[in-house]
RORO-903945 format. One line per 5 residues: number of its first residue (from 1); their letters; for each residue x, y, z of N, C-alpha, C, O. Coordinates in steps of 0.2 Angstrom, whole numbers, always signed. Atoms other than C-alpha are relative to their C-alpha. Example, Ala and Ser with C-alpha at 12.3 -4.5 7.8 and 13.67 -1.06 7.14 Angstrom:
BEGIN
1) as) +4 -6 +0 +62 -22 +39 +4 +6 +0 +9 +5 +3; -4 -6 -1 +68 -5 +36 -4 +5 +3 -1 +11 +4
***
This chain:
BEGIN
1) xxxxx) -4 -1 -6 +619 +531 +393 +4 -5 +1 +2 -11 +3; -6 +5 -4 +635 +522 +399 +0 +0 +6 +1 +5 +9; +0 -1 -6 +632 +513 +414 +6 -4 +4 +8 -4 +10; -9 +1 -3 +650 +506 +416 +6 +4 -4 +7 +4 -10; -6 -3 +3 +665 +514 +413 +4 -5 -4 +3 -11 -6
6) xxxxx) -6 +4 +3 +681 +509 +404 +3 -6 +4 +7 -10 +2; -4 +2 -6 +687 +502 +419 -5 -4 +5 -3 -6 +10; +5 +6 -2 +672 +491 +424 -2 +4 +4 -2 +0 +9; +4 -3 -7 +665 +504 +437 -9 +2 -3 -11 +4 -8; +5 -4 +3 +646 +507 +437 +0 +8 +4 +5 +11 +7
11) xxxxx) +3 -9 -3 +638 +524 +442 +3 +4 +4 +5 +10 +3; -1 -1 -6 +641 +523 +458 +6 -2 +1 +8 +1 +6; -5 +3 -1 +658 +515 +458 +1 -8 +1 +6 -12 +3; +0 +9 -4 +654 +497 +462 +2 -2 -6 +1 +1 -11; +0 +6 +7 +659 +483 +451 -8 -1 -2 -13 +2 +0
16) xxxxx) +7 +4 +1 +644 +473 +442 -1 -4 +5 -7 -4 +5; +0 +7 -5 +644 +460 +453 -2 +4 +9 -7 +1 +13; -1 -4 -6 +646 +472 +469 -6 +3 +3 -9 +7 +0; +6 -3 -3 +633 +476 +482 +3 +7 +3 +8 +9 +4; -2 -7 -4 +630 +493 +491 +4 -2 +7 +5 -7 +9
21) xxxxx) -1 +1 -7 +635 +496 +507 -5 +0 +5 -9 +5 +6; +6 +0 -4 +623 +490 +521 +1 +2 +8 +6 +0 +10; -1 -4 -6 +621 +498 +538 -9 -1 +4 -15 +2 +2; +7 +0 -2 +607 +493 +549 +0 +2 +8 +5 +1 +11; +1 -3 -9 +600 +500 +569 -8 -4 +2 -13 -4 -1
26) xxxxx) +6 +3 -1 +589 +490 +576 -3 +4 +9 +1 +5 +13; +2 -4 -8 +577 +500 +593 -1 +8 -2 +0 +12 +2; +0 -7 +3 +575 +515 +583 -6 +4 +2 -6 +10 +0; +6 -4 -1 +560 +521 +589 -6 -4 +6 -8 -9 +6; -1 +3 -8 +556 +520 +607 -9 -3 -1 -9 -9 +2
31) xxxxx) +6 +2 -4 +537 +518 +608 -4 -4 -5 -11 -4 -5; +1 +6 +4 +536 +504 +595 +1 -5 +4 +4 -4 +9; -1 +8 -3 +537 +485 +600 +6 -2 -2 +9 -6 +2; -5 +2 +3 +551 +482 +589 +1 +3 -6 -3 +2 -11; -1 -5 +5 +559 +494 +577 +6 -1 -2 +11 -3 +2
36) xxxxx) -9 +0 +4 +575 +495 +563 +1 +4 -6 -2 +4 -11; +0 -4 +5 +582 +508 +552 +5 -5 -4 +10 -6 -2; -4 +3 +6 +588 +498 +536 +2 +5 -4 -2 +9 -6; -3 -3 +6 +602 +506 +522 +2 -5 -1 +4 -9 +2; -5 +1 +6 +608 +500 +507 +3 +7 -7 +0 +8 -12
41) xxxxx) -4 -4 +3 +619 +512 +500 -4 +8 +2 -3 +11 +8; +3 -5 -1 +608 +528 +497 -6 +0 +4 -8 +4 +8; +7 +3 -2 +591 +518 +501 +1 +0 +7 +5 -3 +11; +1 +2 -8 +586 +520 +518 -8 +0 +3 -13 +4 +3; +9 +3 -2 +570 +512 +526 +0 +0 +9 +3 -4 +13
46) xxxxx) +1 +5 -6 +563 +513 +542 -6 -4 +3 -11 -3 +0; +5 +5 +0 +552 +500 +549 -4 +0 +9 +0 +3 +13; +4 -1 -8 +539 +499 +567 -3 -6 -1 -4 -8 -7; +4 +4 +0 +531 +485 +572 -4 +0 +7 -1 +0 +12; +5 +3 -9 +516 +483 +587 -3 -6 -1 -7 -7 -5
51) xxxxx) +5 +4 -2 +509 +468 +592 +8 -5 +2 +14 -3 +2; +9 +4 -1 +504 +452 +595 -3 +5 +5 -2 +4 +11; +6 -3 -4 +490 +465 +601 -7 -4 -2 -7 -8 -6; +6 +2 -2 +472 +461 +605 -3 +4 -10 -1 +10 -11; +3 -2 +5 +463 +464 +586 -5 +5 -1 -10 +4 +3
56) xxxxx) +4 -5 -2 +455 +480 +583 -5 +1 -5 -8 +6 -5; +6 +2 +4 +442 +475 +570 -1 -8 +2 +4 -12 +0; -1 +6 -1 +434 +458 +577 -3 -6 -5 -3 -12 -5; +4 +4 +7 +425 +454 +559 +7 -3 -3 +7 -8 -7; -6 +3 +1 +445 +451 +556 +3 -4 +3 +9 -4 +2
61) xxxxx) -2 +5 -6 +449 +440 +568 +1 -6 -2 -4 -9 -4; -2 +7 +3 +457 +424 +563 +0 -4 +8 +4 -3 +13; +0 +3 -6 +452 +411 +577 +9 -6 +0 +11 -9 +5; -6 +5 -1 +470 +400 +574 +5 +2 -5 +9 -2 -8; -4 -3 +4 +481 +413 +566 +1 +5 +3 -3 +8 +5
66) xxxxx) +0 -9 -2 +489 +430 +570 -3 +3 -7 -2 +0 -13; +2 -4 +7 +481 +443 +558 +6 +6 -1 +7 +11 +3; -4 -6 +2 +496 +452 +549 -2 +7 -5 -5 +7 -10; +3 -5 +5 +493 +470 +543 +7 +2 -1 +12 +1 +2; -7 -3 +1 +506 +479 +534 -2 +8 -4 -7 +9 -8
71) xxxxx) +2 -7 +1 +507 +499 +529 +8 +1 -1 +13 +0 +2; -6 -3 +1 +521 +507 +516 -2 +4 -3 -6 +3 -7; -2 -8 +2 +523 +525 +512 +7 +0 -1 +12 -4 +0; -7 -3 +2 +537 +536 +505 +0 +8 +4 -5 +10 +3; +0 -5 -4 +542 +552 +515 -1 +4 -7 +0 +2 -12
76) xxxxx) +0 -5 +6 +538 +568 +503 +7 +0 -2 +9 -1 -8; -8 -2 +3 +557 +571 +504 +5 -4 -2 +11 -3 -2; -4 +4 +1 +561 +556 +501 +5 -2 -9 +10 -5 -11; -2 -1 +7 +565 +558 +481 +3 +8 +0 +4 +11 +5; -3 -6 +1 +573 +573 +473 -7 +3 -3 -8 +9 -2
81) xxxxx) +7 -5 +4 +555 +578 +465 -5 +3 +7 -9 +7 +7; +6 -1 -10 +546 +578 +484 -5 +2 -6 -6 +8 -9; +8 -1 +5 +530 +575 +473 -3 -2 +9 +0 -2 +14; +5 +1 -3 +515 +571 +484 -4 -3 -1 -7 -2 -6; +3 +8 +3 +508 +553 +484 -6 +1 +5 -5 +2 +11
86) xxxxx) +6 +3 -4 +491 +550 +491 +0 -3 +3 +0 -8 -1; +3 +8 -2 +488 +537 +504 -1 -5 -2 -6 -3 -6; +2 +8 +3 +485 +520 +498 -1 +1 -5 -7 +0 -7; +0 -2 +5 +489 +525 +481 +3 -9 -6 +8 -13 -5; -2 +6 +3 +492 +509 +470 +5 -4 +2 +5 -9 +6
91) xxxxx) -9 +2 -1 +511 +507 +471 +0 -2 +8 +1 -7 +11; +1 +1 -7 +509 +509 +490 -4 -6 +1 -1 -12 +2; +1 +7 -3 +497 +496 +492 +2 -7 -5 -1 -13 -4; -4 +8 +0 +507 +482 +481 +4 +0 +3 +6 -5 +5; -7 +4 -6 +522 +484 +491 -5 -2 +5 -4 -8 +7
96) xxxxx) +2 -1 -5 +510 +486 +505 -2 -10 +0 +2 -13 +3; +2 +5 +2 +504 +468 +501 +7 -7 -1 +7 -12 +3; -6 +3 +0 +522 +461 +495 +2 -3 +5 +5 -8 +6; -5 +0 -7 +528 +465 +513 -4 -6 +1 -3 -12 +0; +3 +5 -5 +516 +456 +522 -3 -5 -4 -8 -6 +0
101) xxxxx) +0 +7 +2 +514 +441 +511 +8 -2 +2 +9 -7 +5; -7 +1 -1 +532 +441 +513 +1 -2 +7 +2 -8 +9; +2 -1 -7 +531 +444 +532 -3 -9 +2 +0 -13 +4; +2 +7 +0 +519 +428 +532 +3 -5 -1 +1 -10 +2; -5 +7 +2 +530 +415 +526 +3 +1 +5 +5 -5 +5
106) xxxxx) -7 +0 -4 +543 +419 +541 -3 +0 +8 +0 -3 +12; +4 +0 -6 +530 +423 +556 -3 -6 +2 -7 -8 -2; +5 +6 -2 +522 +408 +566 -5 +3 +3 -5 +5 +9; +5 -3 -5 +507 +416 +568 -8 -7 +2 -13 -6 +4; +3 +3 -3 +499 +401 +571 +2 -2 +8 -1 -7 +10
111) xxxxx) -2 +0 -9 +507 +402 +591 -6 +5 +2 -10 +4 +7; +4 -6 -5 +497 +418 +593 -9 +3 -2 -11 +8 -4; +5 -2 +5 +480 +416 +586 -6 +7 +4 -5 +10 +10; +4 -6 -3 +467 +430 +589 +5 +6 +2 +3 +10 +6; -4 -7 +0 +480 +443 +588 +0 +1 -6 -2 -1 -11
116) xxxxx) -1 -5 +6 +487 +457 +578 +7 +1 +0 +11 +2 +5; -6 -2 -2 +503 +461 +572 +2 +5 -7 +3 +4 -13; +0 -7 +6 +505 +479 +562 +5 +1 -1 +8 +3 +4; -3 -3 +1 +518 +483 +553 +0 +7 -6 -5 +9 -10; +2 -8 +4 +522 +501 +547 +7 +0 -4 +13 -1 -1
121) xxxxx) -9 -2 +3 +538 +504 +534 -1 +7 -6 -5 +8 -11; +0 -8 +6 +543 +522 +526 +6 +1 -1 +10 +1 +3; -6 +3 +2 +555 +522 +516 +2 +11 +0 -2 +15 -3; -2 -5 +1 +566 +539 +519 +5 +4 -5 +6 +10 -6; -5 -2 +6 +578 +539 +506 -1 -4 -6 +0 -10 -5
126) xxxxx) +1 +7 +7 +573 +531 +488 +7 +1 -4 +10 +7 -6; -6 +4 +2 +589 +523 +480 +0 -3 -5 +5 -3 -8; +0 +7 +1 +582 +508 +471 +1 -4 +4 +4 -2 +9; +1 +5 -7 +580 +493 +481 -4 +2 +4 -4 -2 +9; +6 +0 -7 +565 +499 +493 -4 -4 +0 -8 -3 +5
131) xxxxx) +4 +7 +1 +555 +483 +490 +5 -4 +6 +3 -7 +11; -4 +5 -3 +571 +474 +498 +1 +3 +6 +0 +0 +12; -1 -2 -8 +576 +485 +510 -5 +2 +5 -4 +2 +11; +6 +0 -3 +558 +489 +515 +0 -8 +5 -2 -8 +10; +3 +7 -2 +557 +467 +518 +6 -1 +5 +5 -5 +10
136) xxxxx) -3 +1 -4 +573 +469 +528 +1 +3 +7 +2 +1 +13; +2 -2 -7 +569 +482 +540 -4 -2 +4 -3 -2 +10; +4 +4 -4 +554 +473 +544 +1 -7 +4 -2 -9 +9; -5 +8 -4 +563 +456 +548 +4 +2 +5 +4 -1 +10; -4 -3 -7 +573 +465 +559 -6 +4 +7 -5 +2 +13
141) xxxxx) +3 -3 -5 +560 +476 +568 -5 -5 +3 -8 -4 +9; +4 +6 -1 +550 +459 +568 +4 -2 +6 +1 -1 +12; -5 +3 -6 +565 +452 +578 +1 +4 +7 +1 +2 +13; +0 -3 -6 +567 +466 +590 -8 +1 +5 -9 +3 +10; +6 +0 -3 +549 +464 +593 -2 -6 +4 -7 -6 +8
146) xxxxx) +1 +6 -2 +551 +447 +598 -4 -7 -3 -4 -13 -2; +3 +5 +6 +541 +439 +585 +3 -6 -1 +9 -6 -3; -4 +6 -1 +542 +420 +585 -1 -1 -9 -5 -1 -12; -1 +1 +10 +548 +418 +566 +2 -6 -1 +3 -9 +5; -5 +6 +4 +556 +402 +556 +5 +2 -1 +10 -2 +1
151) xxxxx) -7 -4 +3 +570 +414 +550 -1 +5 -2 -6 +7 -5; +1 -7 +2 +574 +429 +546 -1 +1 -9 +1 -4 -12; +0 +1 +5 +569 +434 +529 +4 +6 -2 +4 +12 +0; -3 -8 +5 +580 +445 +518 -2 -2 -7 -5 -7 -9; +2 +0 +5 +579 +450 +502 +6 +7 -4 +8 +12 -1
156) xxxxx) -2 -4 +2 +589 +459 +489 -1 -2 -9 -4 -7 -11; +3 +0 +7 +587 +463 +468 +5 -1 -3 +9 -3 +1; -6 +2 +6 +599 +459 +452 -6 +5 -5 -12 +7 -5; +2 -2 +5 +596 +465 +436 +3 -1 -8 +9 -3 -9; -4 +2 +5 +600 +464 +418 -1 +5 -5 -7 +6 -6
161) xxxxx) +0 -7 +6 +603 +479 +405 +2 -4 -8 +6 -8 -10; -1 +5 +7 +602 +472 +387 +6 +7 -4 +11 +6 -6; +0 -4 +3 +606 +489 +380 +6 +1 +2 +9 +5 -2; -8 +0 -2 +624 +488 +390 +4 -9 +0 +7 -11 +5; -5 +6 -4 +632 +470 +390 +4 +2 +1 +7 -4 +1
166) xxxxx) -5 +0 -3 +646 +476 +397 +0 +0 +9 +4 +0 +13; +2 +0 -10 +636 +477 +415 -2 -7 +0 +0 -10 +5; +3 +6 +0 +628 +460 +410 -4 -1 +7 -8 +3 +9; +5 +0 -6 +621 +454 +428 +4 +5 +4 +10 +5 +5; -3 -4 -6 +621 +466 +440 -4 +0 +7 -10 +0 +7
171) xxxxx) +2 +2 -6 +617 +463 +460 -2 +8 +3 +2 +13 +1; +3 -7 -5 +607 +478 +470 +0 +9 -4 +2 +14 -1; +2 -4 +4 +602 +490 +457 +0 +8 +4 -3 +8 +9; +2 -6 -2 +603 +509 +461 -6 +5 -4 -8 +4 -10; +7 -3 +4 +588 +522 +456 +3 +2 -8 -1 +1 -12
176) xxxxx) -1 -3 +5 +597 +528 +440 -2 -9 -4 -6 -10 -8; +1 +6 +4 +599 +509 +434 -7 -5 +0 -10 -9 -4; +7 +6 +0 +583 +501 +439 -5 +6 -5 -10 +5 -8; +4 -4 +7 +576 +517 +428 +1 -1 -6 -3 +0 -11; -1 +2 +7 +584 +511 +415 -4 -4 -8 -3 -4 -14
181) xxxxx) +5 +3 +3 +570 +500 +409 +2 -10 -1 -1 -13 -4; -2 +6 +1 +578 +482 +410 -2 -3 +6 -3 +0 +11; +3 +5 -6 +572 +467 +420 +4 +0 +5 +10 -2 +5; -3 +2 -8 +574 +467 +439 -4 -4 +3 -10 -5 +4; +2 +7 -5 +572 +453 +448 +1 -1 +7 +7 -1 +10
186) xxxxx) -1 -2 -8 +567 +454 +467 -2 -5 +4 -8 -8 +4; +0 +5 -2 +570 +441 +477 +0 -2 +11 +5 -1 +15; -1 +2 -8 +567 +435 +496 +0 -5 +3 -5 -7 +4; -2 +7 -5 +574 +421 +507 -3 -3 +5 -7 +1 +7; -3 +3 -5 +574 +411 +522 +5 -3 -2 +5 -6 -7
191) xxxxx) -9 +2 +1 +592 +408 +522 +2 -8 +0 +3 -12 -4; +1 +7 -2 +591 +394 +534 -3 -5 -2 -1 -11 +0; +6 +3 +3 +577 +386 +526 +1 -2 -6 -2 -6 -8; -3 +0 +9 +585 +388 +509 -5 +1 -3 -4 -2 -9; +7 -2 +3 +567 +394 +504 -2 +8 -3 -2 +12 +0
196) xxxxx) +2 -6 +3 +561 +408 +491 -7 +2 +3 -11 -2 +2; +6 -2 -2 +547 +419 +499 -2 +4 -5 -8 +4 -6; +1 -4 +6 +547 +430 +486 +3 +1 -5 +9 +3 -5; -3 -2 +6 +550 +432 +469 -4 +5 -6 -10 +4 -8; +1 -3 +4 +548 +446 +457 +2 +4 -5 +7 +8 -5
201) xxxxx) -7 -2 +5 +553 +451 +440 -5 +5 -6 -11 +3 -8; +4 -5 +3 +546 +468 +430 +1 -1 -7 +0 +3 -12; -2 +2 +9 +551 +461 +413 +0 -5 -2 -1 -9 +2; -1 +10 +3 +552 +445 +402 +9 +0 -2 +13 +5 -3; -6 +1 +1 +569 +438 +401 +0 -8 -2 -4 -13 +0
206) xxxxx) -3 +6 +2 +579 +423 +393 -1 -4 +7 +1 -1 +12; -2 +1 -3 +577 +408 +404 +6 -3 +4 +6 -5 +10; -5 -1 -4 +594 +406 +406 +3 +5 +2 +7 +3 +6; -1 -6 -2 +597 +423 +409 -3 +2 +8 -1 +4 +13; +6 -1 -5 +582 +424 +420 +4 -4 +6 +5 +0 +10
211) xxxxx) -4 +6 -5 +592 +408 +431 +6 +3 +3 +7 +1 +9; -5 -3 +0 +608 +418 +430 -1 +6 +6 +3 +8 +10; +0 -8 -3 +601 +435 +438 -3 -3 +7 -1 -1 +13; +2 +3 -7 +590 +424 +451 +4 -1 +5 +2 +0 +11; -6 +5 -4 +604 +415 +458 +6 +7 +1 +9 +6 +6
216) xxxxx) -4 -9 -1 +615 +434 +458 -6 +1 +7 -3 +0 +12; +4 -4 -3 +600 +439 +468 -2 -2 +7 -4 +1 +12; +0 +4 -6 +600 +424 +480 +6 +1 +4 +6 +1 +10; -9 -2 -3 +619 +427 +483 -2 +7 +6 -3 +7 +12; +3 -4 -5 +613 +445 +489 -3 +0 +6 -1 +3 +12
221) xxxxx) +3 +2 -8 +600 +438 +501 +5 -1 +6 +5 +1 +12; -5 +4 -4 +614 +427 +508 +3 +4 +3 +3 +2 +9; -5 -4 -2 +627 +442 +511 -4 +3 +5 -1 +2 +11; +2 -3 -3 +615 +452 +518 -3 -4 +7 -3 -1 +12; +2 +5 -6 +608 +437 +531 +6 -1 +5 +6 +0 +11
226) xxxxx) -7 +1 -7 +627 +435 +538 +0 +7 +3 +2 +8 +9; -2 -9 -1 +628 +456 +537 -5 -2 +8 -2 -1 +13; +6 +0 -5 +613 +452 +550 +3 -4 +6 +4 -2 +12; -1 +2 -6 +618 +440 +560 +8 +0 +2 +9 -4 +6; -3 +1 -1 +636 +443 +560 +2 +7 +2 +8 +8 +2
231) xxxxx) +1 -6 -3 +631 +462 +568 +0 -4 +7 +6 -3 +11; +3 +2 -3 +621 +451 +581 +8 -2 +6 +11 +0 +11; -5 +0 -4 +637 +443 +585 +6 +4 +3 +9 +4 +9; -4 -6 -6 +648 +457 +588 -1 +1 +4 +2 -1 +9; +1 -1 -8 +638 +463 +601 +0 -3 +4 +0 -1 +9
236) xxxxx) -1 +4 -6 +638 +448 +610 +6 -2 +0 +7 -7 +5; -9 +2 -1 +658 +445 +608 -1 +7 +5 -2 +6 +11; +0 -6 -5 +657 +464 +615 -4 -2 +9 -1 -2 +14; +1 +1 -8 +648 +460 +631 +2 -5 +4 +2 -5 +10; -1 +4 -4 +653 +445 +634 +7 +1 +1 +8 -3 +6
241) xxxxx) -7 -3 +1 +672 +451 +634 +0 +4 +7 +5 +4 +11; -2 -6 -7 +666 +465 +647 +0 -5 +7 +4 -4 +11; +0 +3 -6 +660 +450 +658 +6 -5 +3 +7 -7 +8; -4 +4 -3 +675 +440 +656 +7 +5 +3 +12 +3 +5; -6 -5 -3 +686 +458 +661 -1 +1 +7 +3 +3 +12
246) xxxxx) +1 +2 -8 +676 +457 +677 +3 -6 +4 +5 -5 +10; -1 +4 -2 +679 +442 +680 +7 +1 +2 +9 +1 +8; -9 +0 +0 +699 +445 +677 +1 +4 +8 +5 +3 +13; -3 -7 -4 +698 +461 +689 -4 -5 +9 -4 -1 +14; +4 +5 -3 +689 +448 +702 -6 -1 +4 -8 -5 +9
251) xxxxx) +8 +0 +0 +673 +452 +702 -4 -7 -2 -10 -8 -2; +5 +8 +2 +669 +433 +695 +9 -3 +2 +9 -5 -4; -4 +5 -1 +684 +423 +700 +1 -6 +0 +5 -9 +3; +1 +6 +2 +680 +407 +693 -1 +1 -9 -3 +5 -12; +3 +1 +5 +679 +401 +676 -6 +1 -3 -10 -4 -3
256) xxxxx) +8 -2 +4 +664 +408 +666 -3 -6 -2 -1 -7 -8; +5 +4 +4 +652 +393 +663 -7 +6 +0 -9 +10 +5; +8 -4 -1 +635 +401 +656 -3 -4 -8 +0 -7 -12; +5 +1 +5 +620 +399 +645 -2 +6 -2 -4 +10 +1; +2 -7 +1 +615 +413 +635 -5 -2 -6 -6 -6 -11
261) xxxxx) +8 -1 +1 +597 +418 +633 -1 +8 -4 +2 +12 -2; +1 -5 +4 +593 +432 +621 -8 +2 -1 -12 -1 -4; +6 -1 +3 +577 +440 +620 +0 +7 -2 +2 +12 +1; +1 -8 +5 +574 +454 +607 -3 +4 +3 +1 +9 +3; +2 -4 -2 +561 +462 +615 +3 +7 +5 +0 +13 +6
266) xxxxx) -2 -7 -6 +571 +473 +630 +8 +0 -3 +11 +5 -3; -6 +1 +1 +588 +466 +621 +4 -2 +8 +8 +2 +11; -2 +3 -7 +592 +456 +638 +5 -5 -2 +4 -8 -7; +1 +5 +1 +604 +445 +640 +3 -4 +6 +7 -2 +9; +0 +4 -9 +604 +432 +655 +6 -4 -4 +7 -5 -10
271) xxxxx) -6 +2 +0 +620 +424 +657 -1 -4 +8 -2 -1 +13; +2 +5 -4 +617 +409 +669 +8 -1 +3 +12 -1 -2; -7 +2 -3 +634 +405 +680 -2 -3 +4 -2 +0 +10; +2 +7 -4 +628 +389 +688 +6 -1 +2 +7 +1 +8; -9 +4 -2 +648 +383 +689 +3 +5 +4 +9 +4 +7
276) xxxxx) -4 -3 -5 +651 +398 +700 -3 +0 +7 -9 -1 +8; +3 -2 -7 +650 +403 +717 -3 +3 +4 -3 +5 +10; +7 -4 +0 +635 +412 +714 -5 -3 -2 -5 -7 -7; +5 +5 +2 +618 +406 +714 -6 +4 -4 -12 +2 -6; +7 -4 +3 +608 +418 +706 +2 +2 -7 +8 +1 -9
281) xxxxx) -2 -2 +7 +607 +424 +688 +3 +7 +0 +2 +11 +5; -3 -8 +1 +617 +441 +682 -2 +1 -7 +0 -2 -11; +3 -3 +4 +608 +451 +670 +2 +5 -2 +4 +10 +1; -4 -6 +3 +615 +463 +656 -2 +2 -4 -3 +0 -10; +5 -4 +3 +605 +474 +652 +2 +4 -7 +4 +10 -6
286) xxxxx) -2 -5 +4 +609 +479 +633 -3 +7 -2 -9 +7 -1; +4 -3 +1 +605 +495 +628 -5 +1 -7 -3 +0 -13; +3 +4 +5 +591 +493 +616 +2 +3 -8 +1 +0 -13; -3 -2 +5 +597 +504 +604 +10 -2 -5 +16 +0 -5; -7 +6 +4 +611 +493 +593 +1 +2 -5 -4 +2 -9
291) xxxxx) +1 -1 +9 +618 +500 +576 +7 -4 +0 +11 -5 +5; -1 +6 +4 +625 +488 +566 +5 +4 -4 +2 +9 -6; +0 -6 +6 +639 +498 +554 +5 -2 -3 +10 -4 -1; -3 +1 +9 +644 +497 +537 +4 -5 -2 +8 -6 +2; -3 +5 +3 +651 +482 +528 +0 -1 -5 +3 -6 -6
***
């Protein structure tokens, strides 16, 4: 099977080099703590998180740590075959495991010891990439949850087709390619940190090859870490924009000095206007439902 054309396109249209397109909503699901639906390209995951809650097995109880639990499923209709996967079926429980080792590196759960903190992710469209996009939605629904992290962790895949060099490395695998049988390599960050929390690779490869595809895969991370927070900042140019239109209309009259306070959990954000002629705080209530889209 040819997975690039004459004209360098694979499958789907992308170059080799070329990520999908990402599209992320963070509040997606009101009677969670912190919740986000993750797409890349076809791949879409959504994610719930509850806690820091009171622990509901006390034989698990970590007296100087939060206890992470983590839970992944696939919708029946999430493939074209709508098989029927059993509960805690192998594959479920290694990602299930993946997540939340992954999760672990980025959570201080030494702030919240004697708690709990459950994540749920089910992936409703399988693509290829549900490993990544699964570790994405959960950093996100983590954040909306308020969860005190190090940094956000993303994660994105690469791969290498021996049987095509003409694709040679390729960045974020779709389901036809990643069935193809060639090593993929799944990779997850702190950005900030410049630290790998995860790495995973389903084949043996050269390794320089193998350094080549890693370092593709790291790039990935990176994009999709600015896709994140450079969602985050739109919406705070957008609000802060409405405040500086009130101001103009002279509902604020003074020069805007402020401090801006961000908390994930209600999506609040306090804007302090000490410097004006007002002595109380003005609060702008976001709505917590936020989509992020396409890039």
């Amino acid at each position: 099977m040819e997975y690039v054309s004459p004209e360098g396109l694979r499958l789907d249209g992308r170059r080799p080099l070329e990520m999908r397109q990402i599209k992320a909503e963070i509040g997606a699901v009101s009677k969670a703590d912190g919740s986000a639906v993750f797409e890349m390209g076809n791949t879409k995951v959504i994610a719930a998180v509850y806690g820091p809650r009171e622990v509901q097995n006390r034989s698990q109880q970590l007296s100087d740590q939060a206890l992470v639990r983590c839970e992944y499923s696939m919708a029946n209709f999430s493939t074209g075959d709508r098989m029927r996967k059993p509960k805690g079926d192998r594959r479920s429980t290694e990602i299930s495991l993946v997540i939340r080792q992954t999760m672990e590196a980025c959570i201080l759960t030494h702030l919240m010891p004697r708690s709990q903190i459950d994540i749920f992710v089910q992936v409703l469209q399988a693509d290829g990439g549900t490993r990544s996009a699964c570790i994405n939605a959960a950093t996100l629904a983590l954040a909306d949850a308020g969860i005190p992290m190090r940094d956000l962790v993303t994660s994105c895949s690469a791969g290498y087709l021996n049987s095509t060099p003409l694709l040679g490395d390729s960045i974020n695998l779709n389901y036809v390619e990643d069935s193809a049988g060639g090593p993929d390599v799944t990779v997850g960050i702190l950005p900030k940190l410049d630290k790998v929390t995860l790495l995973q690779m389903d084949a043996k490869l050269p390794m320089d090859t193998f350094e080549n595809v890693m370092q593709l895969a790291i790039e990935g991370c990176k994009a999709v870490a600015n896709y994140i927070r450079e969602g985050c900042r739109l919406w705070l140019g957008i609000w802060l924009s409405c405040l500086y239109e009130s101001s103009a209309r002279g509902t604020l009259d003074a020069e805007l000095m402020y401090e801006m306070c961000v908390d994930m959990r209600d999506m609040r954000f306090s804007v302090s206007l000490s410097e004006l002629q007002i002595s109380t705080e003005v609060d702008f209530h976001i709505p917590r439902r936020l989509l992020f889209g396409g890039g």
